[in-house]
C-alpha positions as CSV (number, residue, x, y, z in Angstrom):
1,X,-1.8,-7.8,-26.6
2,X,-3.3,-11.3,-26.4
3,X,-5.6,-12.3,-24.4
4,X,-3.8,-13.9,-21.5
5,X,-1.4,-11.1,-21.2
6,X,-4.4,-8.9,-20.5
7,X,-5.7,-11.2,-17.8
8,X,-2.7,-11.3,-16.4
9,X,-2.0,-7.8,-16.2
10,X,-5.9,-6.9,-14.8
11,X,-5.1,-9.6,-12.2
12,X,-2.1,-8.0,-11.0
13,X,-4.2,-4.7,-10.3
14,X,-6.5,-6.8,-8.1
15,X,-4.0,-6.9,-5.6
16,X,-3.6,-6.1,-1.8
17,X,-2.6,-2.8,-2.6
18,X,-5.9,-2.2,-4.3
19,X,-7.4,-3.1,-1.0
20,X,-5.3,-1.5,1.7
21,X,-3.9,1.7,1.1
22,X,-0.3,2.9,2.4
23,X,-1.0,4.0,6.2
24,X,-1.1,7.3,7.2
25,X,0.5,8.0,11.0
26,X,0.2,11.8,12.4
27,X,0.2,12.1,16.5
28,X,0.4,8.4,17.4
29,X,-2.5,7.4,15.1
30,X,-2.2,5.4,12.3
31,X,-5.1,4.9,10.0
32,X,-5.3,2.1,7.2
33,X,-7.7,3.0,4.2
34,X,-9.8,-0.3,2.7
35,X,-11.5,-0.6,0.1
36,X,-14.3,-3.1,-1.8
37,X,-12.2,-4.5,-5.0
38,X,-14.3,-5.9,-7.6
39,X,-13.0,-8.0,-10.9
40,X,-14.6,-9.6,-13.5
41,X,-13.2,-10.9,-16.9
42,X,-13.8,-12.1,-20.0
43,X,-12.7,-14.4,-22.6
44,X,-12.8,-15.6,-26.0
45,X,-11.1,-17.6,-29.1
46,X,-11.2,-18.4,-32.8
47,X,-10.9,-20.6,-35.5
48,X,-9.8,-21.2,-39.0
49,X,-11.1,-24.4,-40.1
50,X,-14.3,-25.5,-41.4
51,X,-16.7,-24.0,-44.4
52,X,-16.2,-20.5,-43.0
53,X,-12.7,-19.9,-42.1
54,X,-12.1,-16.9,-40.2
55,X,-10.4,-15.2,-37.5
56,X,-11.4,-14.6,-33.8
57,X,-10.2,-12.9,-30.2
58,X,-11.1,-11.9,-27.6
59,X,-10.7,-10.1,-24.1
60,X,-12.3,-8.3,-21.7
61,X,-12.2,-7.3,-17.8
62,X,-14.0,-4.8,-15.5
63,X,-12.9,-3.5,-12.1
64,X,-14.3,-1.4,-9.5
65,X,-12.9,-0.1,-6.4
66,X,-15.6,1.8,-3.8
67,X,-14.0,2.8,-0.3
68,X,-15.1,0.5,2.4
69,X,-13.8,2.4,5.9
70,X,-10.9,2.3,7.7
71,X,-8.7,1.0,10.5
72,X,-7.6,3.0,13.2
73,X,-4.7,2.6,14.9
74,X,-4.1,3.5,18.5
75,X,-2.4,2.8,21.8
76,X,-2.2,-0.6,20.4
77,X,-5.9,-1.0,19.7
78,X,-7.5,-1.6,16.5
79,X,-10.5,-0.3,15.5
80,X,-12.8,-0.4,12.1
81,X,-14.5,2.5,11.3
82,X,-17.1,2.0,8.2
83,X,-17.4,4.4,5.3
84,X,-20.7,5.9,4.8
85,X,-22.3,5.3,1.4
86,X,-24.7,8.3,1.5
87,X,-25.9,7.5,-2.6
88,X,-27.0,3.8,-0.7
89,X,-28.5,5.5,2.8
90,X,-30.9,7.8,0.1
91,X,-32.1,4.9,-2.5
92,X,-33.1,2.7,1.0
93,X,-35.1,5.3,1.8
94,X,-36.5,5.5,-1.5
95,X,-37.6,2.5,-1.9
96,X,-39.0,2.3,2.1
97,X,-41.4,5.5,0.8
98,X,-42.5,3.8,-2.7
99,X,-43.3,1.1,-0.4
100,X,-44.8,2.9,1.4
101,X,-46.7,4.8,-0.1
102,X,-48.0,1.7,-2.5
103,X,-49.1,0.1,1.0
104,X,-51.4,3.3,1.8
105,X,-52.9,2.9,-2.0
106,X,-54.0,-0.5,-1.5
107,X,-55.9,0.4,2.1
108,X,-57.2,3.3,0.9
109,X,-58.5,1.2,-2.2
110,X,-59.9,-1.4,-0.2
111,X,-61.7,1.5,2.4
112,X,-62.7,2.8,-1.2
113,X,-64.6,-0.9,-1.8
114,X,-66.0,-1.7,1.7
115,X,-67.8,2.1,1.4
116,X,-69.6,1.4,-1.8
117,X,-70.5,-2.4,-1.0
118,X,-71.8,-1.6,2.2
């Protein structure tokens, strides 16, 4: 497989359908999943000319897909309701607490230095 051929076949799964997923309609409600699509890609080439002829290629492409929320469907109203990253809600508070607790270090340091000086 060459190297556009694989671009082109990662681009066509970053699509819409990646995105939105098919609705789902029970008792009047209709709810549309979304999602966060990420891409990336890659490249690369060759040659074989010069005092070290040789061959080269190339390729590469990454994709992610994390669930975003959904849309809710009802009595002709739209509404967005966001997915709850719970991994992301614990490493805030995480890092809020090392803060933290790197803030209390430094008073109770400088409490430690105004005692001794004076």
């Amino acid at each position: 497989m060459g190297v556009m051929e694989m671009i082109e076949q990662a681009w066509d799964d970053v699509t819409v359908r990646r995105v939105f997923g098919k609705p789902i309609t029970q008792g009047g409600v209709t709810v549309i999943p979304v999602a966060r699509v990420l891409g990336g890609g890659g490249g690369g080439s060759g040659k074989q000319e010069g005092d070290q002829p040789g061959e080269g290629t190339g390729g590469g492409f990454g994709l992610g897909a994390a669930p975003a929320g959904v849309f809710v469907i009802k009595d002709d109203e739209v509404h967005w309701k966001p997915a709850i990253d719970v991994n992301r809600i614990v490493l805030g508070g995480q890092m809020v607490a090392v803060v933290l607790l790197f803030t209390i270090r430094a008073i109770a340091r400088r409490r430690a230095r105004a005692r001794e000086r004076g």
